[in-house]
C-alpha positions as CSV (number, residue, x, y, z in Angstrom):
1,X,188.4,58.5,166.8
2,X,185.1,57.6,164.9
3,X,182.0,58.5,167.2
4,X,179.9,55.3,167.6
5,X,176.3,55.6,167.7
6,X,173.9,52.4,168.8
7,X,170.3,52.6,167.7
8,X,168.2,50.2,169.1
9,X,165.1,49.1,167.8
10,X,161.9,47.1,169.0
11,X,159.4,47.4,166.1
12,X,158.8,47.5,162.4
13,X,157.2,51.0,163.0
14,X,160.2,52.6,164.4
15,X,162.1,50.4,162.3
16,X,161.1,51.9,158.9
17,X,161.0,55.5,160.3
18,X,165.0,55.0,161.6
19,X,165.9,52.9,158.6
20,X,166.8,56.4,156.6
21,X,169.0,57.8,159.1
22,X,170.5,54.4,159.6
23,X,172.0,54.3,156.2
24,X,173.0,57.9,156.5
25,X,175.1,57.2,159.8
26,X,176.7,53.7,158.2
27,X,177.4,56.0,155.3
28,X,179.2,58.6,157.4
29,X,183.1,58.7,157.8
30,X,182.9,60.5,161.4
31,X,180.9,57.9,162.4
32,X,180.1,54.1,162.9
33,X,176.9,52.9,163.6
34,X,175.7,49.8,165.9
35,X,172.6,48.0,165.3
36,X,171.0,46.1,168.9
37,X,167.4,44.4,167.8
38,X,164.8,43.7,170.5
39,X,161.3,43.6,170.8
40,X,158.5,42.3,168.0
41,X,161.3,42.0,165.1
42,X,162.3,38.8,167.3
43,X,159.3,37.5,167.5
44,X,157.3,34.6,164.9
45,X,154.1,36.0,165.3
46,X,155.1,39.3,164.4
47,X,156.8,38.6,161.2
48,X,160.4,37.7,162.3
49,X,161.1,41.1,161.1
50,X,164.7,41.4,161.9
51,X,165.2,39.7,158.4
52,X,164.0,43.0,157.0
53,X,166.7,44.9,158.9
54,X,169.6,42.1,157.4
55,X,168.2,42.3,153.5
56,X,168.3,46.3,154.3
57,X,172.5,45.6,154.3
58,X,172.6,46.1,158.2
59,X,174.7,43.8,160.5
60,X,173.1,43.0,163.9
61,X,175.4,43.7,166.8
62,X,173.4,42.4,169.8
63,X,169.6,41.0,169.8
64,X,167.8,41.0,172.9
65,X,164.8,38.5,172.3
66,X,161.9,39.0,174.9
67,X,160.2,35.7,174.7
68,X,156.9,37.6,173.7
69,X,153.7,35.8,174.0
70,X,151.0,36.0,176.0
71,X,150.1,40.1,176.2
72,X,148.6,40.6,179.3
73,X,150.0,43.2,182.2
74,X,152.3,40.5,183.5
75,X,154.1,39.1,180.3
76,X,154.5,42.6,179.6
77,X,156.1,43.5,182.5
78,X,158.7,40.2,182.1
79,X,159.7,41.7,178.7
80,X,160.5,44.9,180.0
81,X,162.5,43.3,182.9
82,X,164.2,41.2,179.8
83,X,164.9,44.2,178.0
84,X,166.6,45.7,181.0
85,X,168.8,43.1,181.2
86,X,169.8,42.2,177.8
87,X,170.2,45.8,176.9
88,X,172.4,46.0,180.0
89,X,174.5,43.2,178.7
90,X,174.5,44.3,174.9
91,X,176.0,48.0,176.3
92,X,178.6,46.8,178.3
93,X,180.0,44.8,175.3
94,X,179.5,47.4,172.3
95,X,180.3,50.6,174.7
96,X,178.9,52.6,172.4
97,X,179.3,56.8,172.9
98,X,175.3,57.6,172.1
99,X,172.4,55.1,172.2
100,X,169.6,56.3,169.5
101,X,166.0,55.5,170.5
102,X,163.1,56.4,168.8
103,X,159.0,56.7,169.7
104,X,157.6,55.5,172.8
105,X,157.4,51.4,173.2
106,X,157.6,50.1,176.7
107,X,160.7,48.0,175.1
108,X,162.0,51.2,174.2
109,X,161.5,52.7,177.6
110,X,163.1,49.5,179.0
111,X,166.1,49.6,177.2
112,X,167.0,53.6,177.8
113,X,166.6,52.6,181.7
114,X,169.4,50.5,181.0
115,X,171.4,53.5,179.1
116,X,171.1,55.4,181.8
117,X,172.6,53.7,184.5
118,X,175.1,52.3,182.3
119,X,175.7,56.4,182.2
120,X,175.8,56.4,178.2
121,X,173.8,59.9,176.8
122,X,170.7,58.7,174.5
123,X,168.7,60.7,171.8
124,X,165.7,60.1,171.6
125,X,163.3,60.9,168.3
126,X,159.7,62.0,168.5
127,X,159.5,62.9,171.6
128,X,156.9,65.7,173.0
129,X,153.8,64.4,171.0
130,X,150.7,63.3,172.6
131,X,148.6,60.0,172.2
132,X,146.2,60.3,175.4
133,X,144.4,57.1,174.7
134,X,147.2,55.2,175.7
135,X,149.7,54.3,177.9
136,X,152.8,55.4,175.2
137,X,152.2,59.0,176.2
138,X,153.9,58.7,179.8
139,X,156.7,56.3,178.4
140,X,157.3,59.0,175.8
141,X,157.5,61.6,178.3
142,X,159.7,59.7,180.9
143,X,161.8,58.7,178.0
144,X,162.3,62.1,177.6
145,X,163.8,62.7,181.0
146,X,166.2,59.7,180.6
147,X,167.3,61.2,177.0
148,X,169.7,64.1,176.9
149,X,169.5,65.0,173.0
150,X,166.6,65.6,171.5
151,X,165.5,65.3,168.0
152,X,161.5,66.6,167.7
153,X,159.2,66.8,164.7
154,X,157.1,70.3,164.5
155,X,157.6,73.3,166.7
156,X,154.6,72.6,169.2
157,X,156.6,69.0,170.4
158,X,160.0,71.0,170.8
159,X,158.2,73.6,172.8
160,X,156.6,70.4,175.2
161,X,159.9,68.8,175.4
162,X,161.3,72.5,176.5
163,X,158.2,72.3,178.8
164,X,159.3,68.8,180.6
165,X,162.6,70.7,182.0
166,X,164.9,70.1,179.2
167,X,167.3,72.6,177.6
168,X,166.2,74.5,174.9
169,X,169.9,74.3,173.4
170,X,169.3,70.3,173.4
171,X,166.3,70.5,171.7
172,X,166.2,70.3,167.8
173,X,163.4,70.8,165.7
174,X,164.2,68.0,162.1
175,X,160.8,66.9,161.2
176,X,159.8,63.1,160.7
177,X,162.2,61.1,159.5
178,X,159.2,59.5,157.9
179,X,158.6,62.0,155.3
180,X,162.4,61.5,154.1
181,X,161.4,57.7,153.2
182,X,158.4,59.1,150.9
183,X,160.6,62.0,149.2
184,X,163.3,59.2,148.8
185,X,161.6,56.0,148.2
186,X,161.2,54.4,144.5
187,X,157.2,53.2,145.4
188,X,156.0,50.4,143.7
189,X,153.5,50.8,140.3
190,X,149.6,49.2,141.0
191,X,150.9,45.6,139.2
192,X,154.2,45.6,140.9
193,X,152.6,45.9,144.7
194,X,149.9,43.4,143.8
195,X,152.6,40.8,142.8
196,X,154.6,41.9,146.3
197,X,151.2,41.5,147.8
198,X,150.1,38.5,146.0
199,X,146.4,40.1,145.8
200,X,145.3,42.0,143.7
201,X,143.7,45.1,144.2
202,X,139.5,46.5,143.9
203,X,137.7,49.1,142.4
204,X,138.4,50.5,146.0
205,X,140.5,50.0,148.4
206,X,141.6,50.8,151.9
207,X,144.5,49.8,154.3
208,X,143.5,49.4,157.7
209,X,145.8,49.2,160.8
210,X,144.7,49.0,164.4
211,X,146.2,48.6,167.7
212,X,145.0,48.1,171.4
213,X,143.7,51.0,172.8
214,X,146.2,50.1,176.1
215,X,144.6,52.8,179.1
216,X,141.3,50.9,178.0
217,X,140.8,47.3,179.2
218,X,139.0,45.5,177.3
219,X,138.2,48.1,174.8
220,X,140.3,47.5,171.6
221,X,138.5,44.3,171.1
222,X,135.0,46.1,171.4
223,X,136.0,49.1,168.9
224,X,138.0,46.6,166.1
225,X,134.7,44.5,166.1
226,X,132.4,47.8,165.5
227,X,135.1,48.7,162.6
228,X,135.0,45.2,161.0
229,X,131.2,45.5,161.2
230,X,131.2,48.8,159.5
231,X,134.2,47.0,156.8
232,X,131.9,44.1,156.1
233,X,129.3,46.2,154.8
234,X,131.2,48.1,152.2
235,X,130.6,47.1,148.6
236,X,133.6,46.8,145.9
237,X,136.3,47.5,148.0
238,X,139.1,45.3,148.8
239,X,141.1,45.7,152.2
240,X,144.6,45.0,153.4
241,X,145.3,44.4,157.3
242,X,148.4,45.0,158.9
243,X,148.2,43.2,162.5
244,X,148.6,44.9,165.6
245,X,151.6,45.8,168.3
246,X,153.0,43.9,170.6
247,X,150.8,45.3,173.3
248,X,148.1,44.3,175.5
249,X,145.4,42.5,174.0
250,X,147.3,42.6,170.6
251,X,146.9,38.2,170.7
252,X,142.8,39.0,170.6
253,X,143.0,41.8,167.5
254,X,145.0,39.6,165.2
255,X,142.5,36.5,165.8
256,X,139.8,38.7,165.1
257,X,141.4,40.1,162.1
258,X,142.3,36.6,161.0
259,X,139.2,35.4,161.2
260,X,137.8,38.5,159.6
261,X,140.0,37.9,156.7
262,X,139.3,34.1,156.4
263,X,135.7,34.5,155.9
264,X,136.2,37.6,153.0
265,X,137.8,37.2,149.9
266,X,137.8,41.0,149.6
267,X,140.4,40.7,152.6
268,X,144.5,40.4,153.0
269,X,146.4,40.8,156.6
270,X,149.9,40.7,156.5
271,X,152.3,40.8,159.9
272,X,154.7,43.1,158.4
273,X,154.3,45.0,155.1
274,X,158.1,46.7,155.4
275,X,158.3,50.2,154.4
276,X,158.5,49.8,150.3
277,X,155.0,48.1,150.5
278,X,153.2,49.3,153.0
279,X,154.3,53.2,151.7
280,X,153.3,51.6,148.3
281,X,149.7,50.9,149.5
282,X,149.3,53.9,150.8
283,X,150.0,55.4,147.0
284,X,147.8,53.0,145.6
285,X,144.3,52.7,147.9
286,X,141.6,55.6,148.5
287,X,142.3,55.8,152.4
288,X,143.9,54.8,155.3
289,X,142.0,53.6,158.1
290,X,142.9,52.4,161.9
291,X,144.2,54.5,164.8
292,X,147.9,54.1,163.9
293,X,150.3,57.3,164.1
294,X,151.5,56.6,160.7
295,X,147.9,57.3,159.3
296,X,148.5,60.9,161.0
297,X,152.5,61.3,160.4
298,X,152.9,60.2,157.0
299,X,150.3,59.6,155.4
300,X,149.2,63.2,154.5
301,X,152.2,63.8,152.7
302,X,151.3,61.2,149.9
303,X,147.8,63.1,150.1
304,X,145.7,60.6,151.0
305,X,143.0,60.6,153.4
306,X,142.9,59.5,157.0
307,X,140.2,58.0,159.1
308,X,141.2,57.9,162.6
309,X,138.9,55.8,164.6
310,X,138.7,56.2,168.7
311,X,140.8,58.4,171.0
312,X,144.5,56.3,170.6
313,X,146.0,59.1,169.3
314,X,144.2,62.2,170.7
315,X,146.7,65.4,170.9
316,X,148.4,64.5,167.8
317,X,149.1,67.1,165.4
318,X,146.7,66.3,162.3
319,X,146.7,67.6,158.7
320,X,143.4,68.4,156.9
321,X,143.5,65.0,155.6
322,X,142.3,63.5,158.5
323,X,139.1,62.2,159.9
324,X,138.8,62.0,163.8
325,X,135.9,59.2,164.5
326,X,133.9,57.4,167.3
327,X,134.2,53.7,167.3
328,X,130.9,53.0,166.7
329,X,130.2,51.4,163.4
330,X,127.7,53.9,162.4
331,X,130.2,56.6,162.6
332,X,132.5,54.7,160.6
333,X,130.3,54.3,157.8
334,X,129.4,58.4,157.7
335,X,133.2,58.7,158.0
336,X,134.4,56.3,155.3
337,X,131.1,58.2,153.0
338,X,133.4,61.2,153.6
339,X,136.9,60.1,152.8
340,X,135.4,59.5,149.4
341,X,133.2,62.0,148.7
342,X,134.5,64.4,146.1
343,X,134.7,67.3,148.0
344,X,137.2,65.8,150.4
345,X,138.8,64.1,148.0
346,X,139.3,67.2,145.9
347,X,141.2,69.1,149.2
348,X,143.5,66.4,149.6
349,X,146.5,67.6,147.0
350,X,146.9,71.0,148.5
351,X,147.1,69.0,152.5
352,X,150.5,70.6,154.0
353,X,151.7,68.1,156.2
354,X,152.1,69.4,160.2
355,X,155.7,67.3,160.5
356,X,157.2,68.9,157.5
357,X,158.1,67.9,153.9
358,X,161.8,65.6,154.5
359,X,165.4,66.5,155.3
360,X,165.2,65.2,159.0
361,X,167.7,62.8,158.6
362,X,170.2,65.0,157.3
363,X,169.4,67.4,160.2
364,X,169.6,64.7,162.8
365,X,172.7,63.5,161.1
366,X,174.8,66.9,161.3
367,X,174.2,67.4,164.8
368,X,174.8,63.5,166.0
369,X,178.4,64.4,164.2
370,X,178.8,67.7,165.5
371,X,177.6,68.2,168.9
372,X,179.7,67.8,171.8
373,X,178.8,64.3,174.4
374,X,181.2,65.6,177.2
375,X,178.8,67.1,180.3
376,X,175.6,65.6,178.5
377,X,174.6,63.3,181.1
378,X,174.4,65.6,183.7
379,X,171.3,67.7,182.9
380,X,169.7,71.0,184.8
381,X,166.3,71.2,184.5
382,X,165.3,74.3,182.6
383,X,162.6,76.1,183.8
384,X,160.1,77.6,181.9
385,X,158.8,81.4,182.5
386,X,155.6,81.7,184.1
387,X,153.5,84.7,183.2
């Protein structure tokens, strides 16, 4: 009997790291791989991107639409609630032997809930990394304790995942599956992105991503306008804009980037660049700049250089290639002076990337096939030795 694995996905982001390991599984004889779609890749205003998952050759099984709209505490908390539910019903009709999560989305929390009472072991990706200005760290951490395999990406998450209670046996240390899509992925040449992009590209250039700061009300919209400020004043440079998450006050940042974009012909947004372009930017422009984990995970290993703006992903494991920053537009302008000043620049080919240079989906791969499911679900906690 074929083993039957079900990932589940919510987002483009987790969506294009999974996508490797995906293929891998489908390609697998031991193993036959279900596909349930939820979250943002249902949704209009976030690019519809479960069209991306069909022209990638995958068949959906089960799509669990939360009605996403409105972003404040409230609507967030229906779509959880909806992803309970339809995750429930999608399970009990696919009976799949693992679910296969990755990250730390509150639809991805939401739908692992439902694994576990429905009493089906889940593996989770990426777990035991920190982002302490927001509310993902806890949901990564409680997804933890509702996972029962575990697939990190450097030594320092495994041993924090160890930490939480969880056996060091379950615990395996692959890398990012992100890296894999880099070594792997035939990137675009300059002409060919602009035509995918239908702009064309500056003298300079930088891609910009930036989410809600979500354990800050009201914050996100205050540091995005003090990064647009310090954007508008940049000379010869042409930007591309990927919008926001599905999170609190993610409705606000898009208009703002929108309108941003409207009133600069230097500027592009897109709702979903898909792996092949958005990697492909990230070859082609002179930095990276936002508070997205991508700008810390992958990023470094096409040696570029990162400016992180604000605290969103504080504890993260960085690479040399990255600039932490205040989100105060005059710190954003001494920042950006520093991505391209030639001594930076000149570092960035030697950057060794903290989450490892590819082969996680192979890794992750050999053990989903291998390991043994009977007497996963019921865990002991393991506890750590105290000096």
């Amino acid at each position: 009997m074929n083993r039957t694995i079900c990932v589940i996905t919510g987002s483009r982001a987790e969506y294009g790291l999974l996508r490797p390991l995906m293929a891998a599984i489908k390609a697998e004889p031991a193993l036959d791989l279900q596909l349930v779609v939820t979250g943002a890749h249902l949704s209009a205003d976030h690019g519809s991107t479960f069209h991306e998952i069909v022209n990638d050759g995958f068949s959906i099984d089960w799509r669990v639409d939360l009605q996403l709209g409105a972003d404040g505490p409230e609507q967030i908390a229906n779509a959880m609630a909806l992803a309970v539910k339809g995750t429930a019903a999608a399970l009990a009709q696919l009976k799949p032997d693992l679910v296969l999560v990755l990250g730390d989305r509150y639809e991805i929390f939401a739908v692992v809930a439902a694994a576990l009472v429905a009493r089906i072991p889940v593996a989770h990706l990426h777990g035991g990394e920190c982002t302490q200005g927001a509310y993902d760290e806890a949901i990564r951490h409680a997804i933890t304790k509702m996972s029962h395999l575990h697939f990190v990406a450097a030594a320092e998450y495994r041993q924090r995942v160890i930490q939480l209670g969880e056996q060091p046996e379950r615990v395996f240390l692959v890398g990012s599956l992100g890296i894999d899509n880099i070594k792997t992925m035939a990137l675009l040449d300059r002409a060919g992105l602009e035509a995918a992009l239908d702009f064309r590209l500056g003298r300079r250039n930088l891609l910009v991503t930036f989410h809600p700061v979500t354990l800050e009300p009201g914050a996100s919209a205050r540091q995005l306008n003090e990064l647009l400020l310090a954007l508008h004043e940049l000379q010869d440079t042409h930007l591309i804009f990927t919008l926001p998450n599905a999170d609190n006050e993610g409705g606000q940042l898009t208009d703002m980037i929108k309108q941003f974009v409207a009133a600069h012909a230097n500027a592009r947004c897109y709702a979903s660049l898909g792996q092949l372009r958005y990697l492909s930017c990230v070859k082609h422009v002179d930095g990276v700049v936002g508070n997205s984990s991508s700008g810390l995970i992958e990023v470094p290993s096409l040696h570029k250089g990162t400016l992180n703006i604000g605290d969103r992903q504080q504890g993260r494991l960085k690479a040399a290639s990255v600039i932490d920053c205040a989100p105060e537009r005059t710190a954003i302008a001494a920042a950006l002076q520093q991505l391209y000043s030639s001594q930076f620049t000149a570092m960035l080919p030697g950057v060794i990337n903290p989450y490892g240079d590819g082969g996680a989906t192979a890794r992750i791969l050999q053990v989903l096939s291998s390991v043994p499911l009977t007497g996963l679900l019921k865990k002991v906690f393991y506890n750590v030795p105290v000096s």
